[in-house]
C-alpha positions in Angstrom: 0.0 0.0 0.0 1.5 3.5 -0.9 2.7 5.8 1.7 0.2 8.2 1.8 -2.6 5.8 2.7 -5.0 8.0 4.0 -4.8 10.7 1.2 -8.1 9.7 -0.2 -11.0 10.6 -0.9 -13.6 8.9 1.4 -16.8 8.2 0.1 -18.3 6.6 3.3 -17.7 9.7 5.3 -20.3 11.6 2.7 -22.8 8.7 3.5 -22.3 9.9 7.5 -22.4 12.9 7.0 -26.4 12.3 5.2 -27.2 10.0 8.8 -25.9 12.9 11.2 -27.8 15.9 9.1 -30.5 13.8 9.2 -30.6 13.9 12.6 -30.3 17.4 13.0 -32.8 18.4 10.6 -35.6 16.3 12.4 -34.5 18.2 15.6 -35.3 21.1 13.6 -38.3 19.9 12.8 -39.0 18.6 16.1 -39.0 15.2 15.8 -36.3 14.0 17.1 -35.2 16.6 20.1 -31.6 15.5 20.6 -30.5 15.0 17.2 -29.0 18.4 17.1 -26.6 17.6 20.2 -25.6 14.6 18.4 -25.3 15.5 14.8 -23.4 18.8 16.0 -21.4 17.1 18.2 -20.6 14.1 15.0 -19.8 17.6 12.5 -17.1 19.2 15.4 -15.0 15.9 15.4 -15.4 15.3 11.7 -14.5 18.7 10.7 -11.1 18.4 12.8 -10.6 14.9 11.6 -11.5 15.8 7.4 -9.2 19.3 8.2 -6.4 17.6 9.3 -6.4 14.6 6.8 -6.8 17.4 3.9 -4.1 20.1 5.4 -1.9 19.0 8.1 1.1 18.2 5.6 0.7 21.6 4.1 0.8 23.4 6.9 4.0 22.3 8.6 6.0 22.9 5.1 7.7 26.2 5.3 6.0 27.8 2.5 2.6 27.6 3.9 0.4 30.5 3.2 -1.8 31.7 6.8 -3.6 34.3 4.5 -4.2 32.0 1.4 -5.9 29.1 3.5 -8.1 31.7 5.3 -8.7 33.0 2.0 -9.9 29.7 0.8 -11.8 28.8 3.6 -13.8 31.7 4.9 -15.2 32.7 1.4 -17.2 29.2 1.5 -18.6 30.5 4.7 -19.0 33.8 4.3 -20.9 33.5 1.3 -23.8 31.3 2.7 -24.2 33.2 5.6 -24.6 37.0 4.0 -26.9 34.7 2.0 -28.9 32.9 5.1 -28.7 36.7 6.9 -30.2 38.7 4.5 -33.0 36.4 4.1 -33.4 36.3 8.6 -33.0 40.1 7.9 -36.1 40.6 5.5 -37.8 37.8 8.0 -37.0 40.9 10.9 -38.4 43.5 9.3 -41.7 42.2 8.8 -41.4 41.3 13.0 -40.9 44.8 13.4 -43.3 46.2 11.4 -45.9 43.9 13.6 -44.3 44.5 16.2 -41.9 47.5 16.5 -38.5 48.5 16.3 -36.5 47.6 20.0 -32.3 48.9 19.4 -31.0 46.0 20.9 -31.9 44.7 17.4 -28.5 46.7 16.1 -26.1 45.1 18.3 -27.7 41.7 17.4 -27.2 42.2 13.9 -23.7 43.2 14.4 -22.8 40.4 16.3 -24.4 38.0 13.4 -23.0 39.5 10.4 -19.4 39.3 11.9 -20.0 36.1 12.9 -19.1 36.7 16.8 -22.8 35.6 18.3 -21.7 32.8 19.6 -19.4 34.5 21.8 -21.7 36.3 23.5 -23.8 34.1 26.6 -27.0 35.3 25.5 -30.1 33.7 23.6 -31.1 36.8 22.6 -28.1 37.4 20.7 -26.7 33.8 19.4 -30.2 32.6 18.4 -30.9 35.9 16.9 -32.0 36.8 13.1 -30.6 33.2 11.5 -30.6 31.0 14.7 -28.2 28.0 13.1 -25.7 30.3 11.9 -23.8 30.4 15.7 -22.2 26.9 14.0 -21.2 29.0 11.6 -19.8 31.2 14.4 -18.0 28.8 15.7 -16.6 27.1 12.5 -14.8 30.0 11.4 -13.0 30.7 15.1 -11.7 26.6 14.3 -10.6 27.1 11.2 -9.0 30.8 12.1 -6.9 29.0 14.7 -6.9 25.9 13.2 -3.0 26.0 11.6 -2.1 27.0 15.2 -3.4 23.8 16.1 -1.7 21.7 13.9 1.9 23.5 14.5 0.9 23.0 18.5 0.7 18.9 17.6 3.6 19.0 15.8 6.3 21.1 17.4 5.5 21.2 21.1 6.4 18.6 23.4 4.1 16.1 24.5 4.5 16.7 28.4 3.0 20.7 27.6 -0.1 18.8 25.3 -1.0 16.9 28.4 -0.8 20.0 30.7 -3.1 22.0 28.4 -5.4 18.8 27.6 -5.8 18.5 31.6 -6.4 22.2 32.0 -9.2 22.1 29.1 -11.0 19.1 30.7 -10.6 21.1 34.0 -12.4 23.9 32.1 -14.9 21.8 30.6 -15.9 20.1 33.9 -16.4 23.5 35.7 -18.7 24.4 32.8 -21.2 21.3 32.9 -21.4 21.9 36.6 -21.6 26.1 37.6 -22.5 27.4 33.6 -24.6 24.3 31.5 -26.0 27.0 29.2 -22.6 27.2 27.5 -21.9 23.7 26.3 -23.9 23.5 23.3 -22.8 26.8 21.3 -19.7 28.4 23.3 -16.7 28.4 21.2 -14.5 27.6 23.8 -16.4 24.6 24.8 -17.2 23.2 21.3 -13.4 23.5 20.4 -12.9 20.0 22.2 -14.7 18.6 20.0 -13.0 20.0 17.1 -9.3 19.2 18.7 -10.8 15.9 19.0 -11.1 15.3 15.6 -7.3 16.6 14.9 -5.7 14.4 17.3 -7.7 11.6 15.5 -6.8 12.4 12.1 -3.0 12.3 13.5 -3.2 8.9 15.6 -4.2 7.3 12.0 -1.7 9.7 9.7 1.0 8.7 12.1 0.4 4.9 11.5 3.1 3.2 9.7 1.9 1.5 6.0 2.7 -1.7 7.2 -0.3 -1.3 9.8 -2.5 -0.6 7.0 -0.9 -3.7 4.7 -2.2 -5.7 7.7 -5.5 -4.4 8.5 -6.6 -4.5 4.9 -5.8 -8.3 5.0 -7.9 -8.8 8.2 -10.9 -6.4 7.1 -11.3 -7.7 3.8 -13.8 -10.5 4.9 -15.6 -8.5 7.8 -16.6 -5.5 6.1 -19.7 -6.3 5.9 -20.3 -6.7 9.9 -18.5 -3.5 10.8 -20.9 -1.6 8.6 -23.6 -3.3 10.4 -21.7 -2.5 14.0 -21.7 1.3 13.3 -25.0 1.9 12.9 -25.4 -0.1 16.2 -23.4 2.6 17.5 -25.9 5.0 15.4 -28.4 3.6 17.1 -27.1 3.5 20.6 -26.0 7.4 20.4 -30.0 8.0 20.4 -30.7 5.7 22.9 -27.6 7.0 24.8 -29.1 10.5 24.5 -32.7 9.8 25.3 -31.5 7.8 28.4 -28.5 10.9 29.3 -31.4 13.2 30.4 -31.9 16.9 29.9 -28.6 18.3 31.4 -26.0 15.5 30.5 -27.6 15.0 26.8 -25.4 18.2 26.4 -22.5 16.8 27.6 -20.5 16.1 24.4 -18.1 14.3 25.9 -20.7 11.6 26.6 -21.0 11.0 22.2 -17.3 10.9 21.9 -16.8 7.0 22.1 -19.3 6.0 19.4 -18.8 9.1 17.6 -14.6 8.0 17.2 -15.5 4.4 16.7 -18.2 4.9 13.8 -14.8 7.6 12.3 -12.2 5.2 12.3 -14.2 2.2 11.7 -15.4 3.9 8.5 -12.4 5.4 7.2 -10.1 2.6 8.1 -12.1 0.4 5.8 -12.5 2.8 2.7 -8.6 2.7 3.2 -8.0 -1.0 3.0 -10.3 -1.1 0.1 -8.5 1.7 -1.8 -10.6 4.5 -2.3 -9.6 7.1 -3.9 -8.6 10.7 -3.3 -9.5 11.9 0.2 -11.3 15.3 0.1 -11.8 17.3 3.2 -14.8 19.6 2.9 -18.0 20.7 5.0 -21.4 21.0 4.2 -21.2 24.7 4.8 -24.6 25.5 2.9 -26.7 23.1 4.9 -24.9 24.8 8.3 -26.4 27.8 7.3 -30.1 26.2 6.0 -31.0 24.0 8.3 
């Protein structure tokens, strides 16, 4: 198998990506009410993981371009949300001709066309005008920072990663318990996620292609069973959610084991089977629809 293993396309990943959506969309519609902490949670890790699998060797070379990725990557976002705004914004102004005109209006406008809402601890401004667009709030602070992140991974010492994952946990454990209101949309908070996916997206880059010469022999006759084992763990992320209750069925955290296993599982076996070139994109557009 060629060096590069996991610079593929990988198909299977577009087929989660449909389940996850899915899942939000019908908590949109209200049908299914936590299948926006799970499908959110599912897009965070994946983002990390597809970024990382797409950029990470680009990044550390020396002629990396900060301005040229941001460049590339925020005019995908940008564009949908002026688009998804200036349809909430029409939406507005037939509120306040019904209803009036109230200048808190202005800063909430602000805050959503620079794409900061979700920085601010308040419904009234991170569910304001478009109400989904706070992902898109927090997708562009994880991409902004995200070439920090790999350089981080790469260059500093793995006694200092430790410290700062221990000091993030710390952070995220004082959050569930004194300010729960912040775990589903706070940038902060939803990085973990993110960084999740970029560690995984290392672990599997950083496997030798000897590991995947093996695998691919072992996989081969079982692919068939895995498939069928991660949407068992599909299936058990909405039981696992129901059964969390209302305060931990935030709790991320709590999705990360099937959310990693279904990953790996998935791309490990569009690897073996040699797919072809791996693509790492998001589904911006529906961010800023659904």
């Amino acid at each position: 198998m060629e060096q590069n293993a996991l610079n593929r396309r990988i198909p299977e990943l577009d087929a989660l990506r449909g389940i996850f959506m899915l899942m939000i969309f019908l908590f949109h519609v209200h049908l299914f009410p936590n299948g926006g902490k799970i499908g959110v949670t599912f897009f965070f890790v994946l983002s990390g993981f597809s970024m990382t699998l797409g950029y990470r060797n680009k990044i550390i070379t020396d002629n990396f371009s900060y301005k040229a990725f941001l460049n590339k990557r925020l005019i995908k976002i940008i564009q949908i949300h002026w688009l998804t705004l200036g349809l909430a914004v029409i939406l507005k102004i037939i509120e306040i001709v019904v209803s009036g005109f109230k200048i808190s209006i202005i800063p909430q406008f602000l805050a959503n066309f620079f794409l900061v809402q979700s920085w601010i601890p308040d419904p009234e401004y991170y569910l304001s005008f478009n109400s989904v667009s706070w992902y898109l709030s927090d997708t562009l602070f994880f991409i902004a920072i995200f070439p920090l992140l790999i350089r981080f991974v790469v260059n500093v010492p793995e006694v200092i990663q430790i410290v700062v994952a221990i000091i993030s946990i710390s952070f995220y454990c004082v959050v569930v318990k004194y300010t729960p209101q912040l775990l589903y949309i706070f940038p902060l908070v939803r990085l973990l996620d993110f960084v999740l996916g970029v560690y995984l997206a290392f672990w599997l880059l950083n496997r030798k292609t000897s590991f995947y010469e093996k695998l691919s022999k072992k996989i081969h006759g079982i692919t068939n069973f895995i498939i069928i084992g991660c949407f068992i763990l599909i299936a058990s992320l909405i039981v696992e959610s129901i059964m969390l209750g209302d305060l931990l069925s935030f709790v991320s955290v709590c999705y990360w084991p099937a959310i990693v296993t279904i990953i790996v599982c998935v791309t490990l076996i569009s690897v073996c089977n040699g797919g072809g070139q791996f693509v790492a994109k998001q589904n911006f557009a529906m961010a800023g629809l659904h």
